[in-house]
N, C-alpha and C positions, 0 to 999 in steps of 0.2 A: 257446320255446313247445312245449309237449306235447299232442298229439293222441292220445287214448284210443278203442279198436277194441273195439267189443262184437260178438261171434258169439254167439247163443243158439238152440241148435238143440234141439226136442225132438220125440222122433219115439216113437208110438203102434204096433204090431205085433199082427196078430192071424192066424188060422190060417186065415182066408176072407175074403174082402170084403165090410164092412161097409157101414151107412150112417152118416154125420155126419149128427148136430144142429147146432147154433148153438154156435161158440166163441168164448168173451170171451177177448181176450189183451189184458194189460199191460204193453209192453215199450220205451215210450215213452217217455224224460223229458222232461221240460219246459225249453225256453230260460230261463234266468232271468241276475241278475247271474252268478252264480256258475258258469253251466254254459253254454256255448253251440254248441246241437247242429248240425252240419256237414251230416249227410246220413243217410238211413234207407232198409232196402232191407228189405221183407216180402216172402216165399215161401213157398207153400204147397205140396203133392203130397197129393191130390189139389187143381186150381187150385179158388178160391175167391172170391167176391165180398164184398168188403170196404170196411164204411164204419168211420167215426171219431166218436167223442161222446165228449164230457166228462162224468165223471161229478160226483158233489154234491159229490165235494169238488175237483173242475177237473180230474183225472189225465184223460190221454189213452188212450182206451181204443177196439179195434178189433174191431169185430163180424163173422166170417167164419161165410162161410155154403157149402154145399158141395154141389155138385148131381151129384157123381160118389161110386160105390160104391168101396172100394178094399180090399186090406188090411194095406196103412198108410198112415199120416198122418204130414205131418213138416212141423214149421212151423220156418222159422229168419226169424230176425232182426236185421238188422246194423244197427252203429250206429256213426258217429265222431262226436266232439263236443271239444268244446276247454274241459276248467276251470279253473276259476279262485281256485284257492281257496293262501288264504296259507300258506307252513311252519308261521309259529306266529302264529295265530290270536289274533283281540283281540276281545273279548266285554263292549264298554264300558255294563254297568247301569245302569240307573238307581241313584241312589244312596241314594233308599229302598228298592231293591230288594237291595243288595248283601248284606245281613243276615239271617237266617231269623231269623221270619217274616218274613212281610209281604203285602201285601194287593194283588192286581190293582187296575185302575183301574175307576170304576165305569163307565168309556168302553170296556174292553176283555172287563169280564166276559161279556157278553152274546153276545160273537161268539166268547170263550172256551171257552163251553156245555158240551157232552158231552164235552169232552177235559181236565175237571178232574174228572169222577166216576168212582169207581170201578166197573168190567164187571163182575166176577169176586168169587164168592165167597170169603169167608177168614170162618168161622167163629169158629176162638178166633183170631184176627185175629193171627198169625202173620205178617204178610210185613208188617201195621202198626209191631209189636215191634222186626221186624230192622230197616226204615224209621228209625226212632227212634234207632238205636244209630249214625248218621251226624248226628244231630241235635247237636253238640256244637264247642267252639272252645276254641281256646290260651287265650282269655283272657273264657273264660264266654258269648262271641257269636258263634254259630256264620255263618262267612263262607258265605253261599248256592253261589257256585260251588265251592267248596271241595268243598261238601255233596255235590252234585253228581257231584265228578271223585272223590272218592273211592268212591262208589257204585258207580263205572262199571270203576272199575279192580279194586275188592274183586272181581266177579262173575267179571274175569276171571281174578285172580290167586287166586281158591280155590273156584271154580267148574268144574265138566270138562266140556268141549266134547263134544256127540253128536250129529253128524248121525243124522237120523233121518228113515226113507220115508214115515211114517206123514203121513197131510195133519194141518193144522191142527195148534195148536198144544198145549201141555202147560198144565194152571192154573198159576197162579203159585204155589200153595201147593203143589202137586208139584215144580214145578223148585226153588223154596227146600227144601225137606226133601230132596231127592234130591241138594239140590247139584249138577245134572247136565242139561243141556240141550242143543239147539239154539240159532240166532241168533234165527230169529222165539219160542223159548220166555224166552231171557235178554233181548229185549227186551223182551217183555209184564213180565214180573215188575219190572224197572225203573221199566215205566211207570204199573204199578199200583203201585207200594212210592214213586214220588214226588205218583202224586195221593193217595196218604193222608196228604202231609203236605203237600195245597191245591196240587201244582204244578199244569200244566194239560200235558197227555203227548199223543204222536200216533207214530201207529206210522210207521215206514219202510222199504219194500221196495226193492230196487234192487243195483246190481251193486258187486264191490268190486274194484278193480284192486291186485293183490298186488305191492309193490316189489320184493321175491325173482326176477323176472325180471330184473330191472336190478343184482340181486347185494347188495341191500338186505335185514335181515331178514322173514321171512315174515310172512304172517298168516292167520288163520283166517277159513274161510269161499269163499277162491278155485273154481272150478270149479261154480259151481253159484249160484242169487240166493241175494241177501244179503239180513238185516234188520238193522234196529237203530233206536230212539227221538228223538224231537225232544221238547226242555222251551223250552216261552215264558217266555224272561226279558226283563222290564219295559232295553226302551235297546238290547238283544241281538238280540231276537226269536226267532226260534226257532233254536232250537241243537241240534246236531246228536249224540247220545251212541250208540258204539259200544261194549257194555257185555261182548261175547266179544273184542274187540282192544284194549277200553282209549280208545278212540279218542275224542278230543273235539272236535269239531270236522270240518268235510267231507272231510277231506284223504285220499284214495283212495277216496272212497266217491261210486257213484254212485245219487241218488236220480229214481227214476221214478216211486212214487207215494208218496202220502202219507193215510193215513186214520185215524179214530175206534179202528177195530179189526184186529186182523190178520186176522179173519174176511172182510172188505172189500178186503184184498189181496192175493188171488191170481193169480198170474201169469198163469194158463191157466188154463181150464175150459171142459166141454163134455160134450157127450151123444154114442152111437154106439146105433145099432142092429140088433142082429144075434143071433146063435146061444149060448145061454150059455155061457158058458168056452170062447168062442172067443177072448176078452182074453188076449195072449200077454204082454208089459207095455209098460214104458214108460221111455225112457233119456234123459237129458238132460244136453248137453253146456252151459258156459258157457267161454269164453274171452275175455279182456283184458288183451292186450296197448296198447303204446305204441309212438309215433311220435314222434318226437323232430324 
């Protein structure tokens, strides 16, 4: 059994004592089969009164409110959880579904909705073209998963990783022609490059436990949240695609929330008020380690 240790600290700095507004923090995952969470410890400096709501699309989410002036703020996060997820993953389709195309059920399109349309402009439809260019099979029938794991891997293996401070994320027609991204920018482009060919995509925010501590190769994205794409396959459900590690399937990845758009999940957000360019910045540590 392995026990997974989330610290997530992020602290605010300014050059007087400000005032908080209302901060929405998502740092919660959800007990499921696949994950099942141990214990959770929230701190705040300046203390804070804090409730709990689910949002539309059921992530657990924590509304802190703050009745002292300060000048800093430092919220951390701990988390142990126990998952469960297989070495090597089996993703048993439907077997109308095994084949591109193919057609949702008229039982599942409906609650399918806004996670098969595309957000994001593409004009001379650019990210449809390169989409198309995974459209293809050994013997004239292109295998759906296939389509898939090659998609995920092409991004990483000729794609270049950029973290980047800037909020929010890059179009998808930027990160294609730039070749060059972040995790929340390589997973939007994924998830719009598979609903143009009718998948049905959903972003995923959450933390990535890097093997490299246990002397395993590394991965991108440690020290900081992670993102990466879920696609609903018909027998699979929804599947998990890591499109800057390669990854298919849960395995080191942990998800806390799950949404429509990556606009919808942000970690942290919140208002201060006070003196202008008294904002000194902003540092955030992530660590995950394991317990054996």
């Amino acid at each position: 059994m392995t026990i997974l240790s989330v610290c997530h600290t992020t602290t605010y700095r300014y050059t007087e004592p400000v005032r908080f507004g209302e901060h929405r923090l998502m740092f919660r995952p959800r007990d499921s089969h696949d994950l099942r969470l141990i214990d959770t410890l929230l701190v705040t400096s300046p203390p804070a009164e804090v409730r709990w709501l689910h949002d539309v699309f059921g992530n657990s989410i924590a509304i802190a409110r703050f009745s002292e002036d300060a000048p800093e703020l430092r919220i951390e996060s701990r988390i142990r959880l126990e998952p469960f997820t297989a070495e090597t993953p089996d993703f048993p389709v439907e077997e109308y579904a095994r084949t591109y195309p193919f057609s949702y059920s008229a039982e599942e399109v409906p609650d399918l909705g806004r996670t098969m349309e595309r957000h994001y402009p593409d004009p001379e439809h650019l990210v449809d073209a390169w989409a198309k260019e995974f459209v293809r099979g050994d013997d004239g029938v292109p295998d759906t998963l296939d389509l898939l794991v090659r998609m995920t891997r092409t991004i990483k293996e000729t794609f270049t990783y950029a973290a980047r401070e800037e909020e929010g994320t890059q179009s998808p027609v930027d990160t294609l022609t730039g070749r060059s991204g972040s995790c929340r920018d390589f997973a939007l482009l994924m998830m719009e490059a598979v609903r143009s060919l009718g998948f049905a995509a959903r972003f995923v925010t959450g933390y990535l436990y890097d093997p490299a501590r246990d002397g395993a190769p590394g991965l991108v994205g440690g020290g900081a949240t992670h993102a990466w794409m879920q696609t609903y396959l018909p027998g699979a459900g929804w599947v998990e695609f890591d499109p800057t590690n390669g990854i298919v399937g849960g395995r080191n990845l942990i998800r806390v929330a799950v949404t429509r758009d990556p606009a919808q999940a942000v970690p942290l957000s919140g208002s201060w008020i006070g003196t202008p360019g008294s904002y000194l910045g902003m540092t955030v540590d992530v660590q995950v380690t394991s317990e054996d």
